[in-house]
N, C-alpha and C positions, 0 to 999 in steps of 0.2 A: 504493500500500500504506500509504501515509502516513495517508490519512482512514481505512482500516480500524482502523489502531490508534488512532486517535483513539478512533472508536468503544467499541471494549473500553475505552480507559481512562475514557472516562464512563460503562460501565455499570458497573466497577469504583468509580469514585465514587459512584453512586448506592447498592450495596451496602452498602460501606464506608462513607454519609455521614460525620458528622463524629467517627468514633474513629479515623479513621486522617489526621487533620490533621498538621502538620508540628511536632515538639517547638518548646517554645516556652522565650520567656526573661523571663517577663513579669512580676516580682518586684512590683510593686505591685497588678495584678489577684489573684495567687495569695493577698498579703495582704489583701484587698478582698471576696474568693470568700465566699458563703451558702448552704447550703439549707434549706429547708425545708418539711414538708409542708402541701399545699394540702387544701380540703376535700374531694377527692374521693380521697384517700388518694396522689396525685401528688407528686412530689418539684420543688420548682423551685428550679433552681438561676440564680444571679444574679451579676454580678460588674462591675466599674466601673475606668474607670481615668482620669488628668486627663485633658486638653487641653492643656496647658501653649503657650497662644496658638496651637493650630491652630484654624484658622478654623471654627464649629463647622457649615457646612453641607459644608466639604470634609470634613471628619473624616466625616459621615456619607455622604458621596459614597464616601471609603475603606473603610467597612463595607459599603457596597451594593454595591461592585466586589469586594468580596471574596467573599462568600456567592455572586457569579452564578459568580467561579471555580472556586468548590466548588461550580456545578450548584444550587443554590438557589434556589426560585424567588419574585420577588417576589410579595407578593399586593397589591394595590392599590397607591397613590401613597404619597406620604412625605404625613405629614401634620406641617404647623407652625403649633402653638399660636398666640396672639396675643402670648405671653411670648414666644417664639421657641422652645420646645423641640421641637424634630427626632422623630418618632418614624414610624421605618419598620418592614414586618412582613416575613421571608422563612422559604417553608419548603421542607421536605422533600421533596421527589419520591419519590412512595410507588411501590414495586416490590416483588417476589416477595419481599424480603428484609430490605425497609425501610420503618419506619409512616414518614408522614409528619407531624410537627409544626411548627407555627409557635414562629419566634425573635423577639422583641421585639428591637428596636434604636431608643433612644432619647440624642439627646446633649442635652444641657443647659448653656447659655451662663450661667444663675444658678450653676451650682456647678461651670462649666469642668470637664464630668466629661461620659464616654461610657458605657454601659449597655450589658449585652448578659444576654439571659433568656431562659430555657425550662422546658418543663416536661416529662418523663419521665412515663411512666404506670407505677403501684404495678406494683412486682418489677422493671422493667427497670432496667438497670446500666450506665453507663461512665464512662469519667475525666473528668466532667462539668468539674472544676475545670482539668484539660488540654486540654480543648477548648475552651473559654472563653477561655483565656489563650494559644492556638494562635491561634484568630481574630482575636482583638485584636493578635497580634503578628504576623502573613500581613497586616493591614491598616494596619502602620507605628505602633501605638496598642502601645505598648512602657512607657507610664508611666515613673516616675522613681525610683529609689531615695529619693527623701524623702517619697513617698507622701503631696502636696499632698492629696491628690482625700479621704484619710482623715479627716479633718476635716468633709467633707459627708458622712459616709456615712448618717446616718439621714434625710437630702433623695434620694440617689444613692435609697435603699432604697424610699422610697415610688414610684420614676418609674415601671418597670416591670412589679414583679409584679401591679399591681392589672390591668394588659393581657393578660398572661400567663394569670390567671384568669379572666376573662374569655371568652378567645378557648378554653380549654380547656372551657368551659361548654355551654350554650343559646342563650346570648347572640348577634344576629348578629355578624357585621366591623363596619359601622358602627356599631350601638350600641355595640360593645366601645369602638372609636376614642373614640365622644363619652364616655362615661362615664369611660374610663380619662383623657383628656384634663382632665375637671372636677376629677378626681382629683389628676392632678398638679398641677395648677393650686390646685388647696386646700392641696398638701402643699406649695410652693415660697412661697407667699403665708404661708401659716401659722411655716416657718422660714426664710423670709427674713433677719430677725434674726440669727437663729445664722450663718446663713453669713456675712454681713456682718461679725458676730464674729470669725469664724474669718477668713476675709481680711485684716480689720484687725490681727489677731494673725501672721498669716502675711507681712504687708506691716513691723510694727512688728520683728518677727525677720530680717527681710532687712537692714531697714534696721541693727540691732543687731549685726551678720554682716561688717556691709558693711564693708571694710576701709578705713583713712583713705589718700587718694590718695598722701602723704606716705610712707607707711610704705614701706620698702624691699621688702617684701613682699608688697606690695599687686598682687591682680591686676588685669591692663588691661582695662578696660569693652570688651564686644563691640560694636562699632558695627550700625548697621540699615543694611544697603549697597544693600536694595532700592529702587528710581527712586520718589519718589512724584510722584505726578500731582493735583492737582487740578482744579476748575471754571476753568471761562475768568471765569467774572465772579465778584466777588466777594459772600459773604451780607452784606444787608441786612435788618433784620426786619422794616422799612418796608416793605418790596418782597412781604412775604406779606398778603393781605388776609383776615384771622382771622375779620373779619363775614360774610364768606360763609359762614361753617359755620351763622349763627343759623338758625332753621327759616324757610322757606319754601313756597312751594307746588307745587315741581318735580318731577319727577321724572326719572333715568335708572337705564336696566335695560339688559342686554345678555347673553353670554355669553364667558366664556374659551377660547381657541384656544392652543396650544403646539402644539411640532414634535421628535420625538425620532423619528430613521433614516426619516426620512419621512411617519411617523404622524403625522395630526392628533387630537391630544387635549384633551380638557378640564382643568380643575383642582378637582373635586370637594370639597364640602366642608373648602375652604381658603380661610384668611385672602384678604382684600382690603378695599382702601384706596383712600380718596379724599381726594387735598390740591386746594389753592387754586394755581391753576397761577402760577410764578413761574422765570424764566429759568435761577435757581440750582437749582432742585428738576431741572428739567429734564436740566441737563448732570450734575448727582449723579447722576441714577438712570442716564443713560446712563452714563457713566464707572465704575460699578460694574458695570453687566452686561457693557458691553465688557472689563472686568478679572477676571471670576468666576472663571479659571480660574488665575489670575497672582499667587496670594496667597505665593506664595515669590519670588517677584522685583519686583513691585509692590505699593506700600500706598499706597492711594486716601486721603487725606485732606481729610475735609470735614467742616462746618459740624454738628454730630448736631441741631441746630437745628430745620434748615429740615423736617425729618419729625417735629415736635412738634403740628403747627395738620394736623390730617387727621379724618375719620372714619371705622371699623373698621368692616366687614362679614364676611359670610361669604358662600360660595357654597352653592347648592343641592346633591344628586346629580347633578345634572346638569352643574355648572359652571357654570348662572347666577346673577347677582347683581340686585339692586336696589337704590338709594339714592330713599329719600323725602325729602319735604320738603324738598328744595332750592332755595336761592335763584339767580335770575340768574347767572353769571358762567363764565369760563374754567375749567377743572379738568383732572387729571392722575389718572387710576383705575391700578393697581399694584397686581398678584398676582405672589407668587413661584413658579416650573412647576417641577417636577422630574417625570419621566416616563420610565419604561421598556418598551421594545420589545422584543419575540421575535418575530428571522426566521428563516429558514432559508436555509442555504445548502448546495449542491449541490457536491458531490466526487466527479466522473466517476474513476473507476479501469480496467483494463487491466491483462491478463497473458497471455502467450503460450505453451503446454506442446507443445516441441518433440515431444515423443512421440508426441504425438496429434495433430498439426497443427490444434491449437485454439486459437483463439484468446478468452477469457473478459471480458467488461465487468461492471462492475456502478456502480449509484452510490449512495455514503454521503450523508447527511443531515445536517448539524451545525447548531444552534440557536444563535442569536447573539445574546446579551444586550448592548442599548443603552441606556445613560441619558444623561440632560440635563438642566440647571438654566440657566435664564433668569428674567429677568426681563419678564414681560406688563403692556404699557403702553396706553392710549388716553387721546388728548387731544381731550375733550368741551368746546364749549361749549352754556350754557344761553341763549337768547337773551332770552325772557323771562317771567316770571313764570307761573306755572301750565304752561310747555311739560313734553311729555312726549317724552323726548328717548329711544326705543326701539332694538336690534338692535347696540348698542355693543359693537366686537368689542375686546376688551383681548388683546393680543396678543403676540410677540417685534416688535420694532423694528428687526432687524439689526445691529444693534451686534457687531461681531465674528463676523457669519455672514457666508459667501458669498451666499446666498439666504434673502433676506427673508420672510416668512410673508404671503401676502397674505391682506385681508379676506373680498376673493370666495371663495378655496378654503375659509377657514374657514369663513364661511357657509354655503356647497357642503355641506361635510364636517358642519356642526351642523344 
């Protein structure tokens, strides 16, 4: 009887979507909250709140875990900028009772600030700035009474309504993602500045704040108790060979493979990167995906160096990539995967009505939302000039899985 009620309670969430969220306490989002009409006479409402050093791809892993608890459903992958800014879409599940619309969810490492947007169509109504600030606060994004994040709010204000309008358009997914992305990308470049202001100004006030250690009233500095871990060997900048980036006559191509509840997937028009392979790059990148999940009890400390000598690509729709003009040598290719899965899972049920000497089965259905974040590695070499080095699967590594991703199944699977 237990899966039956399940049942009614997600169809009662899908009715209810989000007016009936859980009161919330989130005093710097409610200070933060915008609307405004869009040009199709739509209302979008927007609202932002810091990070205050949460890591920003968990901060957004916390927003995707939250919308699938509310029945949400993702639409595509999370997409991340070449700046790093996070922007994932989830929407509505459309039923007799309820449109469905897509939510923007964008967090931003330049202005340590999470986003969350939508948009209402002309005449519909609800406690948009309540809702907003229920989500952020169901996903731990509770903000500060000193309302850091206010400071960037005309950087916060450009991230996602340009996506919001977009997606509310003609416009496809895709072109919304690339356009809204250029977007941000103009508006984070453009006031870089001010932010950098406002830090500085919010760094010289701490410090102003800061009580003299001396003073009997001085409070006791919180220590950082979490284990850090670093590289087994130490950075060298000798040890990166930077000439291998000049042009050359190479080439490698391949495709991306990830693993989320089983699924093999791609990484769609996302960031990828190729460095100079070097022992220290090597044990970094392992030592951070083995840690992705460990960001409250370990902090990986390394070298921010050794990922300065690389060069930036992009993947296809399809998750392949290409690097031209390559010269000779060892190399380390690097995509970041986040991916999400919907299975189903069976709940066989039974009841017995003495009355009738019947006995009744049935089985409920319940949808199970999975995500994952890895990091997709291949260690390519070029052997020599002019080779064309094809079919390169960049992939998980095992770092902190039970079972490794092998090449074959993802070749299989691509």
């Amino acid at each position: 009887m237990a899966s039956r009620s399940l049942s009614l309670a997600r169809m009662l969430v899908y009715a209810t979507a989000m007016v009936g969220l859980a009161a919330h306490a989130a005093t710097e989002c409610e200070q933060n909250y915008t609307s405004k009409t869009s040009s199709d006479g739509g209302i979008i409402h927007e609202s932002f709140v810091g990070l205050y050093g949460l890591d920003p791809s968990r901060a957004m892993e916390e927003l995707k875990q939250t919308g699938q608890k509310m029945h949400f459903q993702p639409v595509g992958n999370s997409n991340v900028s070449p700046s790093g800014i996070i922007t994932a879409i989830i929407a509505q599940k459309v039923s007799a009772t309820a449109r469905g619309f897509p939510i923007v969810m964008v967090v931003a490492p330049q202005t340590d600030s999470a986003v969350l947007a939508f948009q209402l169509p002309k005449g519909a109504s609800t406690d948009a700035k309540g809702n907003i600030c229920s989500f952020f606060d169901a996903a731990g994004l509770k903000g500060q009474p000193a309302n850091a994040s206010r400071a960037k709010s005309d950087v916060n204000a450009m991230l996602a309504v340009p996506l919001v309008a977009a997606l509310n358009g003609d416009t496809s997914m895709e072109q919304a993602m690339k356009e809204s992305t250029a977007l941000m990308e103009t508006a984070v470049a453009s006031t870089q500045a001010m932010v950098d202001q406002a830090q500085a100004a919010h760094a010289n006030e701490r410090a102003a704040n800061s009580a003299d250690p001396n003073d009997r009233g001085a409070a006791p500095a919180v220590a950082d108790t979490r284990k850090v871990v670093s590289p087994k060997s130490g950075y060298n900048p000798a040890d990166v060979n930077a000439s291998m980036l000049s042009e050359g006559n190479s080439t490698i191509s391949g495709f991306t493979c990830g693993l989320v509840a089983g699924q093999q997937q791609t990484t769609p028009n996302q960031p990828i990167t190729l460095f100079p392979y070097s022992t220290y790059l090597k044990q970094s990148i392992d030592l951070i995906d083995a840690n992705r999940y460990k960001g409250d009890k370990v902090r990986v400390d390394i070298d921010k160096r050794i990922f300065d000598t690389r060069i930036d690509g992009k993947t296809n729709i399809e998750g392949d990539f290409k690097f031209t003009r390559i010269k000779p040598g060892r190399y380390i290719i690097m995509a970041i995967f986040e991916g999400d899965a919907t299975t189903v899972r069976a709940h066989p049920g039974s009841s017995f009505e003495p009355a009738t000497n019947t006995m009744y089965t049935w089985t409920d259905y319940e949808q199970v939302e999975t995500h994952a974040k890895s990091i997709l590695q291949a260690d390519v070499i070029v052997k020599q000039d002019g080779q064309v080095v094809d079919g390169v699967v960049v992939k998980p590594m095992g770092n902190g899985r039970l079972f490794p991703v092998l090449s074959s199944v993802c070749k299989w699977h691509h």
